[in-house]
PDBQT receptor file of N, H, CA, C and O in Angstrom, charges set to zero:
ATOM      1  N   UNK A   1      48.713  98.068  96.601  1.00  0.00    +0.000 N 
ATOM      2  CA  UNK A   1      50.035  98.351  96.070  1.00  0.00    +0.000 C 
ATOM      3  C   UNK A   1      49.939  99.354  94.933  1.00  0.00    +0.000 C 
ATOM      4  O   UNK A   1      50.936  99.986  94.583  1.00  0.00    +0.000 OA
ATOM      5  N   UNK A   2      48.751  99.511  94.349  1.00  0.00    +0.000 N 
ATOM      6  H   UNK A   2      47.942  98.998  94.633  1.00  0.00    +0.000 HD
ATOM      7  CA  UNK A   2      49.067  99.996  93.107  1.00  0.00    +0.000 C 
ATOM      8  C   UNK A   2      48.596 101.916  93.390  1.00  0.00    +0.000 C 
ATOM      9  O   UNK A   2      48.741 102.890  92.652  1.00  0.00    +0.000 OA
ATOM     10  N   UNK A   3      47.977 101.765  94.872  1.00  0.00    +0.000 N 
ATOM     11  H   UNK A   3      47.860 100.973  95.472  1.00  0.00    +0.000 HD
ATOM     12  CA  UNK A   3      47.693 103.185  95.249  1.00  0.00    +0.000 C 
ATOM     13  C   UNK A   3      49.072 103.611  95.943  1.00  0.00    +0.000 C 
ATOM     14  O   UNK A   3      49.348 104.801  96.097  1.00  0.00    +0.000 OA
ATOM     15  N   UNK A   4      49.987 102.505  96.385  1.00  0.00    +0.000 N 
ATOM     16  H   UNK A   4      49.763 101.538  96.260  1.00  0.00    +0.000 HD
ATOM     17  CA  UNK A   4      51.265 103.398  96.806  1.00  0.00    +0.000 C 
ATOM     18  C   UNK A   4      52.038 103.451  95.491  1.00  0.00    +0.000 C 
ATOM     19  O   UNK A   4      52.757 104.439  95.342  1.00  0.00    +0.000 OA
ATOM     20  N   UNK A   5      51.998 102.406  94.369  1.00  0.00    +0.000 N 
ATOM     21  H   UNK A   5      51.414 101.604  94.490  1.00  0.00    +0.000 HD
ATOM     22  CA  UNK A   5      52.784 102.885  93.039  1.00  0.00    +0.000 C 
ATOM     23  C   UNK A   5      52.276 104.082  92.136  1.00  0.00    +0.000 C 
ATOM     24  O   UNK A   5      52.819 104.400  91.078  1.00  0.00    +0.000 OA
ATOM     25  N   UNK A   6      51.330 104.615  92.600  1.00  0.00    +0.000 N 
ATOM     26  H   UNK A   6      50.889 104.357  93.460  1.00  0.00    +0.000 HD
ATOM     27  CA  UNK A   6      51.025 105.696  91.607  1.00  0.00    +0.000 C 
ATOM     28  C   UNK A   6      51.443 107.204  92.205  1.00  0.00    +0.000 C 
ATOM     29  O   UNK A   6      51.396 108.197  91.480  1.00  0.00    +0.000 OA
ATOM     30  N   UNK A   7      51.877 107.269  93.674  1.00  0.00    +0.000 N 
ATOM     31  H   UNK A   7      51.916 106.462  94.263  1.00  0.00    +0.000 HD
ATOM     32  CA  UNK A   7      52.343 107.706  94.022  1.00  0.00    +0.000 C 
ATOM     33  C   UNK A   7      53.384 107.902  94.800  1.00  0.00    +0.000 C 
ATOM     34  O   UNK A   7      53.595 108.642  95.761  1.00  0.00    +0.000 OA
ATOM     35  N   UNK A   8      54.342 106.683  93.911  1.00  0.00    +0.000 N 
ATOM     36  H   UNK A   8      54.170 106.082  93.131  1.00  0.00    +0.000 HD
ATOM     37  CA  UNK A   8      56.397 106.617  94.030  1.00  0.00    +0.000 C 
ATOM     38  C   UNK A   8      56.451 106.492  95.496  1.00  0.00    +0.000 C 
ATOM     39  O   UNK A   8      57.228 107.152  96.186  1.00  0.00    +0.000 OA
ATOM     40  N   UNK A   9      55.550 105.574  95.991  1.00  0.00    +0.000 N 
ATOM     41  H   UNK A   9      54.919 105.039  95.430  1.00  0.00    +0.000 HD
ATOM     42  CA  UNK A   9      56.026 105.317  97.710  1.00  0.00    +0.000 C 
ATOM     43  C   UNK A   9      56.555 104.179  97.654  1.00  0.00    +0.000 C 
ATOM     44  O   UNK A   9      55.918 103.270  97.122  1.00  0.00    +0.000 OA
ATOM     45  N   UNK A  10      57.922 103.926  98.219  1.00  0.00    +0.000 N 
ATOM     46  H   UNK A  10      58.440 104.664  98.652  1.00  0.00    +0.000 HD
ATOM     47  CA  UNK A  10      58.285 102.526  98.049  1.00  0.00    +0.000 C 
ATOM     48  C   UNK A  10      57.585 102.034  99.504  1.00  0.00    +0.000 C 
ATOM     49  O   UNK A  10      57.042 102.587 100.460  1.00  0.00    +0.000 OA
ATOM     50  N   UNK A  11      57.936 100.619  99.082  1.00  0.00    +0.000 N 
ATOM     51  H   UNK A  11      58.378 100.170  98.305  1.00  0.00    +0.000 HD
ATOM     52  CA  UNK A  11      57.494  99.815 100.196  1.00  0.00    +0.000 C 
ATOM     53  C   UNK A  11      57.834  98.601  99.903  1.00  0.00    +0.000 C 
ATOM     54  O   UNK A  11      58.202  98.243  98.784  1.00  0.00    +0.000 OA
ATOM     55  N   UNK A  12      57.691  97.564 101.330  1.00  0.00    +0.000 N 
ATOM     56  H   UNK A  12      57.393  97.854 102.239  1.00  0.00    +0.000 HD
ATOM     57  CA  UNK A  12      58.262  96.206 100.543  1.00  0.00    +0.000 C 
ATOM     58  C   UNK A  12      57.374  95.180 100.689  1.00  0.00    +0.000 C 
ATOM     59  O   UNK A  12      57.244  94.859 101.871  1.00  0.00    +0.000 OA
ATOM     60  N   UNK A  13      56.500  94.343  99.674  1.00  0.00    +0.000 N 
ATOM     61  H   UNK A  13      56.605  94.604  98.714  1.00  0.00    +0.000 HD
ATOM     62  CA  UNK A  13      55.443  93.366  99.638  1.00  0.00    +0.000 C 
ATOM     63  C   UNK A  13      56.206  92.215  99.926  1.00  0.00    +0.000 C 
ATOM     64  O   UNK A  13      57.228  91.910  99.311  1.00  0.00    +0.000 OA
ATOM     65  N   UNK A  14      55.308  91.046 101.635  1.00  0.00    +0.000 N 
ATOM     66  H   UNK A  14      54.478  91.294 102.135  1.00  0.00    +0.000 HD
ATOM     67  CA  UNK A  14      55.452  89.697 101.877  1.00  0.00    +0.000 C 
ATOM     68  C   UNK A  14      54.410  89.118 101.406  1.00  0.00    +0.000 C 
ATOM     69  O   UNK A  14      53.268  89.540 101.225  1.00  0.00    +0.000 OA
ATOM     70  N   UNK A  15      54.868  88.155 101.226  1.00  0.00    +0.000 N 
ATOM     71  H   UNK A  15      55.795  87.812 101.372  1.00  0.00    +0.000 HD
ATOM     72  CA  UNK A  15      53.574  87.102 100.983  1.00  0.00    +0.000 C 
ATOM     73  C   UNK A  15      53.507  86.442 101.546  1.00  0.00    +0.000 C 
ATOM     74  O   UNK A  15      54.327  85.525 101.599  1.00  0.00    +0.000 OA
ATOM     75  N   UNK A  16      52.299  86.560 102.421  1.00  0.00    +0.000 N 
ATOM     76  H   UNK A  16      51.633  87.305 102.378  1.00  0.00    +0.000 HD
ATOM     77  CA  UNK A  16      51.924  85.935 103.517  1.00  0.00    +0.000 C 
ATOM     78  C   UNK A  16      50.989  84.777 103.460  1.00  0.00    +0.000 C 
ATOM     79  O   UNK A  16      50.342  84.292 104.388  1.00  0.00    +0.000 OA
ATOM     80  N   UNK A  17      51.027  84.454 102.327  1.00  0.00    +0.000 N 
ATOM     81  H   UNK A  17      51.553  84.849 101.573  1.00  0.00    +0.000 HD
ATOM     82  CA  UNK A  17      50.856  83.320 102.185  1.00  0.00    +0.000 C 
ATOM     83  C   UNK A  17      51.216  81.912 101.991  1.00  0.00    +0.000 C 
ATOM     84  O   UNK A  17      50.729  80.819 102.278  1.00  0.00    +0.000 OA
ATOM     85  N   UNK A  18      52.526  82.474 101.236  1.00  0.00    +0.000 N 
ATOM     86  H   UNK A  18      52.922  83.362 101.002  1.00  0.00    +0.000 HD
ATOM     87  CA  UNK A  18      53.520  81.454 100.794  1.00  0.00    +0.000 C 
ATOM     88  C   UNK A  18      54.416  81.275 102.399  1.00  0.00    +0.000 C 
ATOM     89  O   UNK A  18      54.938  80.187 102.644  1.00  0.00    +0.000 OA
ATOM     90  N   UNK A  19      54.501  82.220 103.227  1.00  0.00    +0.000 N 
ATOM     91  H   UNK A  19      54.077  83.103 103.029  1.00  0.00    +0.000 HD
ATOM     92  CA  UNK A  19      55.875  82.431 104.085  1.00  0.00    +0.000 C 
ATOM     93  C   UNK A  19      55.272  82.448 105.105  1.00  0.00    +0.000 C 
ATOM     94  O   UNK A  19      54.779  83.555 105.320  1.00  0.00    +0.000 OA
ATOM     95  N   UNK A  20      55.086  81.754 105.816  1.00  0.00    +0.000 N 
ATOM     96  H   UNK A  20      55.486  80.854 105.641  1.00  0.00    +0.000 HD
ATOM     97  CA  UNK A  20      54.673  81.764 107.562  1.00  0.00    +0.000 C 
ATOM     98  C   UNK A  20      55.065  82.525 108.491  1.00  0.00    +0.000 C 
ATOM     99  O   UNK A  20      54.388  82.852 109.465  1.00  0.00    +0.000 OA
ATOM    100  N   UNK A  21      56.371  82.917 108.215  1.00  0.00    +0.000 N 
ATOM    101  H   UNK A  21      56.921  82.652 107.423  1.00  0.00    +0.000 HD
ATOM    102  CA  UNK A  21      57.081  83.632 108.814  1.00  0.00    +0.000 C 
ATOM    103  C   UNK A  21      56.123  85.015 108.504  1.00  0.00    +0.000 C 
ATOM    104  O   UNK A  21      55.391  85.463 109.386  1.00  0.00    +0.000 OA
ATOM    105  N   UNK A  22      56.212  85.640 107.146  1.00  0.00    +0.000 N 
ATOM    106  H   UNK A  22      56.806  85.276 106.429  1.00  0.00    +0.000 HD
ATOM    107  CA  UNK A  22      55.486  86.690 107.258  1.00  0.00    +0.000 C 
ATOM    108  C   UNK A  22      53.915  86.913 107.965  1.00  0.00    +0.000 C 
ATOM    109  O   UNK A  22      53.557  87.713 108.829  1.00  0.00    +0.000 OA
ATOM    110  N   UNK A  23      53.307  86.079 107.375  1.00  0.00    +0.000 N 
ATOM    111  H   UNK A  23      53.598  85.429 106.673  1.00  0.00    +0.000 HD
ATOM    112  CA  UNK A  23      51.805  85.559 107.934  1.00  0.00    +0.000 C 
ATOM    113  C   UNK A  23      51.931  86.228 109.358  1.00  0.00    +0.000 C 
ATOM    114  O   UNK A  23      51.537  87.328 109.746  1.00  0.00    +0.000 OA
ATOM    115  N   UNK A  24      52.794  84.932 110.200  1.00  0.00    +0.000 N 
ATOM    116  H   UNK A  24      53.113  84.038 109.884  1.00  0.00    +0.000 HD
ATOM    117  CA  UNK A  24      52.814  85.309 111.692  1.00  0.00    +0.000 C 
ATOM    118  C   UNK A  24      53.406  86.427 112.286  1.00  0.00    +0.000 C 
ATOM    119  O   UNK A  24      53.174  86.750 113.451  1.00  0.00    +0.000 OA
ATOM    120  N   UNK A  25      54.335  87.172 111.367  1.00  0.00    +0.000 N 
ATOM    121  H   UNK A  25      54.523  86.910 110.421  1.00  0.00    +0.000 HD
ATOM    122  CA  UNK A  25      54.286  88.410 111.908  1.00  0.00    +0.000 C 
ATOM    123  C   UNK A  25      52.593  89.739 111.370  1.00  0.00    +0.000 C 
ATOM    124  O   UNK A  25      52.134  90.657 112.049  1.00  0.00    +0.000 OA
ATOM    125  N   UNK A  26      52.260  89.382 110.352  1.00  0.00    +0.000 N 
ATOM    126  H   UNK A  26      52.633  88.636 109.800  1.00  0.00    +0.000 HD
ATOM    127  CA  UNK A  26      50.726  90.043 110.036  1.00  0.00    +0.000 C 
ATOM    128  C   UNK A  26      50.161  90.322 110.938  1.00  0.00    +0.000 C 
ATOM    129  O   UNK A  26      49.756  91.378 111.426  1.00  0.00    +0.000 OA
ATOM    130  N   UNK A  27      50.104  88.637 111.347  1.00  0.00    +0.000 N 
ATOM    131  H   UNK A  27      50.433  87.780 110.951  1.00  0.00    +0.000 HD
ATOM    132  CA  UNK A  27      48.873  88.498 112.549  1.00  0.00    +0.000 C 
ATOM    133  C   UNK A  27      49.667  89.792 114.081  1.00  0.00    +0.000 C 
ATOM    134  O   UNK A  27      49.298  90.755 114.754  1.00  0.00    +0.000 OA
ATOM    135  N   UNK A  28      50.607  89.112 113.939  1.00  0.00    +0.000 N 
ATOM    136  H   UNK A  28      50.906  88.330 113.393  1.00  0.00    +0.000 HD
ATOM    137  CA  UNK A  28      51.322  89.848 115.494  1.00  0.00    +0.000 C 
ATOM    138  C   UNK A  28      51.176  91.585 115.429  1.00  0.00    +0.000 C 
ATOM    139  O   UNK A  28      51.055  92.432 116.313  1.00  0.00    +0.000 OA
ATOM    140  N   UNK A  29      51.239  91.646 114.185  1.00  0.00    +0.000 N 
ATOM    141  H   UNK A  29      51.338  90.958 113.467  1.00  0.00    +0.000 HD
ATOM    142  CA  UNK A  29      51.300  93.124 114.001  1.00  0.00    +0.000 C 
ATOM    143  C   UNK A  29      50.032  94.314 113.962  1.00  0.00    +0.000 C 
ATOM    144  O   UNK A  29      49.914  95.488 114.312  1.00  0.00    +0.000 OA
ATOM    145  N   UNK A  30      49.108  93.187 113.271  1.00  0.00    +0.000 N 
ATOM    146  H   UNK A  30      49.205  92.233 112.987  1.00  0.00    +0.000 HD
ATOM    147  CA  UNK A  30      47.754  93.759 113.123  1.00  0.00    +0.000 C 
ATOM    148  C   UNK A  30      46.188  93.296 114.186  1.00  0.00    +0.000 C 
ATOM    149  O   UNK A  30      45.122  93.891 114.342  1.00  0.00    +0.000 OA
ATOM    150  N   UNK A  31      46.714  91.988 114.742  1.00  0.00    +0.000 N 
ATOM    151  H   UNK A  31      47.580  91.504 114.616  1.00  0.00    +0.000 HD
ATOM    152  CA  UNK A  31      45.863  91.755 115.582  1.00  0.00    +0.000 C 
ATOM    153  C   UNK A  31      44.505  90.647 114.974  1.00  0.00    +0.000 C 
ATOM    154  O   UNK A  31      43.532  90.314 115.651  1.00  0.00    +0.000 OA
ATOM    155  N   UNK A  32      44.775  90.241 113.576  1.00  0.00    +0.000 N 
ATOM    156  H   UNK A  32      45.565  90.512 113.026  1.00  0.00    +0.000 HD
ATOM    157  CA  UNK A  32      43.419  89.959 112.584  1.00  0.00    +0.000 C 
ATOM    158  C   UNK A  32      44.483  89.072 111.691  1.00  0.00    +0.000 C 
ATOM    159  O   UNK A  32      45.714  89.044 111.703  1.00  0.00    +0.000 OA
ATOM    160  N   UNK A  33      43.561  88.399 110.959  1.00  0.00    +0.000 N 
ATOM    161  H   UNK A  33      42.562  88.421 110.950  1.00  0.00    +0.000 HD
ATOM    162  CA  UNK A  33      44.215  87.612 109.592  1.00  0.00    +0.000 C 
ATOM    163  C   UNK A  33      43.640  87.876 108.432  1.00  0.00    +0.000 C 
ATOM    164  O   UNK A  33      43.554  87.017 107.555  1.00  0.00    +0.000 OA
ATOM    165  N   UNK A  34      43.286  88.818 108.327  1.00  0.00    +0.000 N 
ATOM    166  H   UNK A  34      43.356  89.516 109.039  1.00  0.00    +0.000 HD
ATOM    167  CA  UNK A  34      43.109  89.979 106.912  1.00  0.00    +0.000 C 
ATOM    168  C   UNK A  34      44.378  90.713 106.417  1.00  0.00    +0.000 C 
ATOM    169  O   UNK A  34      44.964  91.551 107.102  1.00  0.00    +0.000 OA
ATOM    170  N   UNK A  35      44.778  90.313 105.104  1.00  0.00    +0.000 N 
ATOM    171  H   UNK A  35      44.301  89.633 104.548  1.00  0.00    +0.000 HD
ATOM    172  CA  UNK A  35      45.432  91.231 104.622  1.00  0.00    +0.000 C 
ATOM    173  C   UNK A  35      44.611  91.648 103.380  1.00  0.00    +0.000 C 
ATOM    174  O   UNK A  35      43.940  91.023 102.559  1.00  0.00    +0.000 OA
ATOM    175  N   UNK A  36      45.041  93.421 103.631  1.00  0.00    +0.000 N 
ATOM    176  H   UNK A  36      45.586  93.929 104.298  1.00  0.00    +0.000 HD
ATOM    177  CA  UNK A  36      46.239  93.878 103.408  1.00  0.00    +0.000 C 
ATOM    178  C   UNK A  36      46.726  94.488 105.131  1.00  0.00    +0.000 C 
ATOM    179  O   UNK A  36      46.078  95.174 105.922  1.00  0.00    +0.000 OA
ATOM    180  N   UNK A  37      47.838  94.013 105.223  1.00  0.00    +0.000 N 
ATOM    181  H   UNK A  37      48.364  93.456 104.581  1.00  0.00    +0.000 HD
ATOM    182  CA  UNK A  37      48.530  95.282 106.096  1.00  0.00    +0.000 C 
ATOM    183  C   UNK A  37      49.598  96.508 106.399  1.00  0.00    +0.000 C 
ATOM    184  O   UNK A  37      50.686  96.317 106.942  1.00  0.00    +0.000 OA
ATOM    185  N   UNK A  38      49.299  97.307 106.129  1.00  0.00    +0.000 N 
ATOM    186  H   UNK A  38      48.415  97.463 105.688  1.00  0.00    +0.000 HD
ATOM    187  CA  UNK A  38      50.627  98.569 106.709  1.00  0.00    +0.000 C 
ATOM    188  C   UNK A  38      51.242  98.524 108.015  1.00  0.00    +0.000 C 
ATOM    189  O   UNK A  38      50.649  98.428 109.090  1.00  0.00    +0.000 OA
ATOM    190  N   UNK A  39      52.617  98.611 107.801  1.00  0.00    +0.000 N 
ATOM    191  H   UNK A  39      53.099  98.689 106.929  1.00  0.00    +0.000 HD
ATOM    192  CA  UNK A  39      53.109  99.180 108.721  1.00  0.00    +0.000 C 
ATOM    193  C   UNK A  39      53.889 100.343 108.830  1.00  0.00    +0.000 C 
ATOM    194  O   UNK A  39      55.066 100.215 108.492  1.00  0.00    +0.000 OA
ATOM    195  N   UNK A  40      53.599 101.205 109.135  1.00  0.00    +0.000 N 
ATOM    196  H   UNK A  40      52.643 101.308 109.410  1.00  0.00    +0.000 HD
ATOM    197  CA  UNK A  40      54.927 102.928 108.601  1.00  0.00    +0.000 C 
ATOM    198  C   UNK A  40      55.238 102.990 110.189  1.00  0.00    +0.000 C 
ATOM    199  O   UNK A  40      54.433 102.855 111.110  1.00  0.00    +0.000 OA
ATOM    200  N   UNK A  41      56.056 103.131 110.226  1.00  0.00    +0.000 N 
ATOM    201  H   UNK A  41      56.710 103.240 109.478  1.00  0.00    +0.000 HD
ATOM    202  CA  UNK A  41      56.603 103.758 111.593  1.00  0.00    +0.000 C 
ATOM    203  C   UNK A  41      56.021 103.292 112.955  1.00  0.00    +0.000 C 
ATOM    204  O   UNK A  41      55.694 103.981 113.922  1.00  0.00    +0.000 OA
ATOM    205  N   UNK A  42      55.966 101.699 112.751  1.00  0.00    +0.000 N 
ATOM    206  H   UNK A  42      56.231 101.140 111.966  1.00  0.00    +0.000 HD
ATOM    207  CA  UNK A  42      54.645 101.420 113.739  1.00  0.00    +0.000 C 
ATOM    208  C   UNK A  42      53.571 101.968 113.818  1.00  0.00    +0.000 C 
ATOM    209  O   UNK A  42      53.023 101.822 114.910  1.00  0.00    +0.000 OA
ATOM    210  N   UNK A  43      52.956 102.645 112.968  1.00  0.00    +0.000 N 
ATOM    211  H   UNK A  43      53.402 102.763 112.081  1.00  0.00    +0.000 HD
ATOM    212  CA  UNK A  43      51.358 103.269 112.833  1.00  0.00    +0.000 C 
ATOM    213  C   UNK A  43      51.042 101.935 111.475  1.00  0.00    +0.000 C 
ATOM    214  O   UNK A  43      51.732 101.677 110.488  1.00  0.00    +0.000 OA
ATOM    215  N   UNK A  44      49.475 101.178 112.042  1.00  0.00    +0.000 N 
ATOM    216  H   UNK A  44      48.915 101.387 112.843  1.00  0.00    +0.000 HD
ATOM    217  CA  UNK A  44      49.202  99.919 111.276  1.00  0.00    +0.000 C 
ATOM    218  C   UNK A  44      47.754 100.325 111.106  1.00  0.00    +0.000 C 
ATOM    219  O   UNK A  44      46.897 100.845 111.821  1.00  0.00    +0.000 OA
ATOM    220  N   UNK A  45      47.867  99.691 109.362  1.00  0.00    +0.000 N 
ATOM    221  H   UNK A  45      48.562  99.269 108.781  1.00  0.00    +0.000 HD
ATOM    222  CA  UNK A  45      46.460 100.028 109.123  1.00  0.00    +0.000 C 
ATOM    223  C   UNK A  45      46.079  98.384 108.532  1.00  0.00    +0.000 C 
ATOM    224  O   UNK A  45      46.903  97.886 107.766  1.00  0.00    +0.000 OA
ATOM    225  N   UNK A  46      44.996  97.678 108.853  1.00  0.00    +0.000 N 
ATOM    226  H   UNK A  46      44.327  98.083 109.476  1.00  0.00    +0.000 HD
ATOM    227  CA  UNK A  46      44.777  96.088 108.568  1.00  0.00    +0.000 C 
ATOM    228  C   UNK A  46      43.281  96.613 107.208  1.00  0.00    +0.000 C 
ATOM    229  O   UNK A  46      42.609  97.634 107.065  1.00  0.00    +0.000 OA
ATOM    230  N   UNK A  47      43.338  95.375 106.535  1.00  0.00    +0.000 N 
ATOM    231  H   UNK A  47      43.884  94.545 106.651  1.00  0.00    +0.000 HD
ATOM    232  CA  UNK A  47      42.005  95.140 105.711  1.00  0.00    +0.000 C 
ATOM    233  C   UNK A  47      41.715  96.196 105.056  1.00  0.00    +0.000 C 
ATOM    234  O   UNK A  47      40.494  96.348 105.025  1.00  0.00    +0.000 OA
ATOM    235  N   UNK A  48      42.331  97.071 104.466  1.00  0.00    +0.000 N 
ATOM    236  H   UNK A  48      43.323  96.947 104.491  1.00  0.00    +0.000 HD
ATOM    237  CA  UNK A  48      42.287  98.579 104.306  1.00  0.00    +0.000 C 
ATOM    238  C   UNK A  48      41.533  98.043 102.652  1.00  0.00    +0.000 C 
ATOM    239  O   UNK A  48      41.617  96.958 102.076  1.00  0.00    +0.000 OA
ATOM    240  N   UNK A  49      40.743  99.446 102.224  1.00  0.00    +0.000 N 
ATOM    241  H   UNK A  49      40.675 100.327 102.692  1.00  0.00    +0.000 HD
ATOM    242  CA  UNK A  49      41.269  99.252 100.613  1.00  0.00    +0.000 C 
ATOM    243  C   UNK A  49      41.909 100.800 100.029  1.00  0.00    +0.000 C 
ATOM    244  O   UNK A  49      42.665 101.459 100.743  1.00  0.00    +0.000 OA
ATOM    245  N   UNK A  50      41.612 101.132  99.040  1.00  0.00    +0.000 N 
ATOM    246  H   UNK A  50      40.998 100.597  98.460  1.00  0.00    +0.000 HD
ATOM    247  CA  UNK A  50      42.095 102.294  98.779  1.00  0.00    +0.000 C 
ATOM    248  C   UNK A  50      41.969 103.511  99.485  1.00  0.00    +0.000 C 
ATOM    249  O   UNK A  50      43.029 104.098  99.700  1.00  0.00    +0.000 OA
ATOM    250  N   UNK A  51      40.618 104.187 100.019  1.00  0.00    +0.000 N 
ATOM    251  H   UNK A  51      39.756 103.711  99.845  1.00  0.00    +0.000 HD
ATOM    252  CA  UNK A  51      40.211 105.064 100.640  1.00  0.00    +0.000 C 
ATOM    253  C   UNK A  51      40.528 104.777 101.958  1.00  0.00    +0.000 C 
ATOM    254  O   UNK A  51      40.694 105.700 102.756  1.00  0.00    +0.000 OA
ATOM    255  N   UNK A  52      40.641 103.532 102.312  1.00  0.00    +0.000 N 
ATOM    256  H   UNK A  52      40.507 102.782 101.664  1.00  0.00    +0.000 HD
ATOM    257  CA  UNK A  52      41.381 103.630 103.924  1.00  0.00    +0.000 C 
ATOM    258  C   UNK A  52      42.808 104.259 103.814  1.00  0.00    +0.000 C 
ATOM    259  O   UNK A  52      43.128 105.299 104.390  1.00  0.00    +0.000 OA
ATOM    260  N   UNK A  53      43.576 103.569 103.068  1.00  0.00    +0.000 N 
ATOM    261  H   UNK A  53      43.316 102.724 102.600  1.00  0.00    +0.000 HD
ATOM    262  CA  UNK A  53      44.774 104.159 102.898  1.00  0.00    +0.000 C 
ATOM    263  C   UNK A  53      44.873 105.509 102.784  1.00  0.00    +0.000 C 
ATOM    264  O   UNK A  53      45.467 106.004 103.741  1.00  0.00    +0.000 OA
ATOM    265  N   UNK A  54      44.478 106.349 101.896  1.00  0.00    +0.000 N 
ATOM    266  H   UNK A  54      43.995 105.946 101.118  1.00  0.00    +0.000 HD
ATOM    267  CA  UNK A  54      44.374 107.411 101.369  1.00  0.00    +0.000 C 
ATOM    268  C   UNK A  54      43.899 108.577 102.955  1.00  0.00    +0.000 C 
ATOM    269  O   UNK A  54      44.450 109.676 103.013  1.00  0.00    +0.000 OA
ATOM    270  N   UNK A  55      43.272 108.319 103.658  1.00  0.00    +0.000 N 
ATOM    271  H   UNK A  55      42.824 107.426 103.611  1.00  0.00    +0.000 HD
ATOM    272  CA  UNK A  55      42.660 109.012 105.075  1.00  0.00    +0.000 C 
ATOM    273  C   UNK A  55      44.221 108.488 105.931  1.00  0.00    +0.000 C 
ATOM    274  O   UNK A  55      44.918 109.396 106.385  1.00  0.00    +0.000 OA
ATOM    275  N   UNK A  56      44.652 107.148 106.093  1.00  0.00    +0.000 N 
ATOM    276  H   UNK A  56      44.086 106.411 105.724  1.00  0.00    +0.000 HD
ATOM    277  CA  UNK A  56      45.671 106.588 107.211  1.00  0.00    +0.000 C 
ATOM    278  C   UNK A  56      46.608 107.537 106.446  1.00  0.00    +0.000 C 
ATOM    279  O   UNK A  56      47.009 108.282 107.340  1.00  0.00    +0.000 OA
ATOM    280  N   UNK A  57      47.366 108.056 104.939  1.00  0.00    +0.000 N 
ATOM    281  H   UNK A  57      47.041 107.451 104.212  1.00  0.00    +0.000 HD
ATOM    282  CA  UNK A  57      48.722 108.156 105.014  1.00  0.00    +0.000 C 
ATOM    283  C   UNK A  57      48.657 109.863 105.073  1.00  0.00    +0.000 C 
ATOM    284  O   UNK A  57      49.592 110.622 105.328  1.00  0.00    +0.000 OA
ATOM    285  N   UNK A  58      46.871 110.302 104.667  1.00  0.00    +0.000 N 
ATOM    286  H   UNK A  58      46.112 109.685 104.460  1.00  0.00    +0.000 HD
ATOM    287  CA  UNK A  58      47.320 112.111 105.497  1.00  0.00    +0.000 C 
ATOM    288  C   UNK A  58      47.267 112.001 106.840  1.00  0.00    +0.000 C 
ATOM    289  O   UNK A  58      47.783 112.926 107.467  1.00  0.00    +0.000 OA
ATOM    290  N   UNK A  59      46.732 111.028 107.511  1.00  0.00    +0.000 N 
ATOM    291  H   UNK A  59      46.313 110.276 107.002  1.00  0.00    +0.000 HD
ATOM    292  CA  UNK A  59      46.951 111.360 108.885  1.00  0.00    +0.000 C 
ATOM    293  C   UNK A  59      48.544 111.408 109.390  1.00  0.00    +0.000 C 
ATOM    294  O   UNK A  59      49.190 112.246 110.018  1.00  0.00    +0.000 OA
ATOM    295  N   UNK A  60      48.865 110.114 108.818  1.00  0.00    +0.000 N 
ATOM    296  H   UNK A  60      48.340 109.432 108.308  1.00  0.00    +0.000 HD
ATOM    297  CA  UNK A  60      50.541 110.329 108.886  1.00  0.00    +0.000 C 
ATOM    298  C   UNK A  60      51.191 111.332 108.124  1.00  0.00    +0.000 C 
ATOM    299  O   UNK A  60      52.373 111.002 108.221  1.00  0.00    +0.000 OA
ATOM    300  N   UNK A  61      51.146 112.358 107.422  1.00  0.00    +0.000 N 
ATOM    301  H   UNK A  61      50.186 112.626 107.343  1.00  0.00    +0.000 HD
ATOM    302  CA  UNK A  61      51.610 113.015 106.895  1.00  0.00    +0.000 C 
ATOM    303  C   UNK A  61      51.272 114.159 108.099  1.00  0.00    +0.000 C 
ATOM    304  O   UNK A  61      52.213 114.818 108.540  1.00  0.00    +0.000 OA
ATOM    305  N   UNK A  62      50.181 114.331 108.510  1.00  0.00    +0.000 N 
ATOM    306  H   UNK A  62      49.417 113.796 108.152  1.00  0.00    +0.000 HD
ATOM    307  CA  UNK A  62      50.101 115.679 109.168  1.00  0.00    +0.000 C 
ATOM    308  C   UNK A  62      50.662 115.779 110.703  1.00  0.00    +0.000 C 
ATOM    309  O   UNK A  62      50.675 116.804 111.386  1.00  0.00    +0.000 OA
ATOM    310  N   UNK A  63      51.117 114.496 111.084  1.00  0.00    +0.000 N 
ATOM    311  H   UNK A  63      51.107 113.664 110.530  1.00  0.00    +0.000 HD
ATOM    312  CA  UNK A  63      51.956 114.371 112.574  1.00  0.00    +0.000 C 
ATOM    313  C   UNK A  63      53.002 114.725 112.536  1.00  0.00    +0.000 C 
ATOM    314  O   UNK A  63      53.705 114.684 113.546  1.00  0.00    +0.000 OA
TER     315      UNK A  63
């Protein structure tokens, strides 16, 4: 979160821990029960840390 707050990307944090509901969509979405997960535009990135992110959102930037 704090690599999309330093660069003014909103987004909206579940807690998938407290909320089952979110959890089970995680899992549905990413395939794994690791978070962290993205979702942009249906392009999903699971277990990421900073440098994953940072490679996943130029790839989405350059499509």
């Amino acid at each position: 979160m704090g690599w999309l707050d330093e660069r003014g990307i909103q987004y909206e944090s579940l807690d998938v821990i407290a909320d089952q509901e979110a959890y089970d969509e995680m899992v549905e979405l990413s395939g794994q029960t690791y978070a962290p997960v993205i979702d942009v535009d249906g392009e999903v990135l699971a277990d990421f840390g900073p440098d994953e992110l940072a490679k996943f959102w130029e790839k989405l930037k350059s499509t």
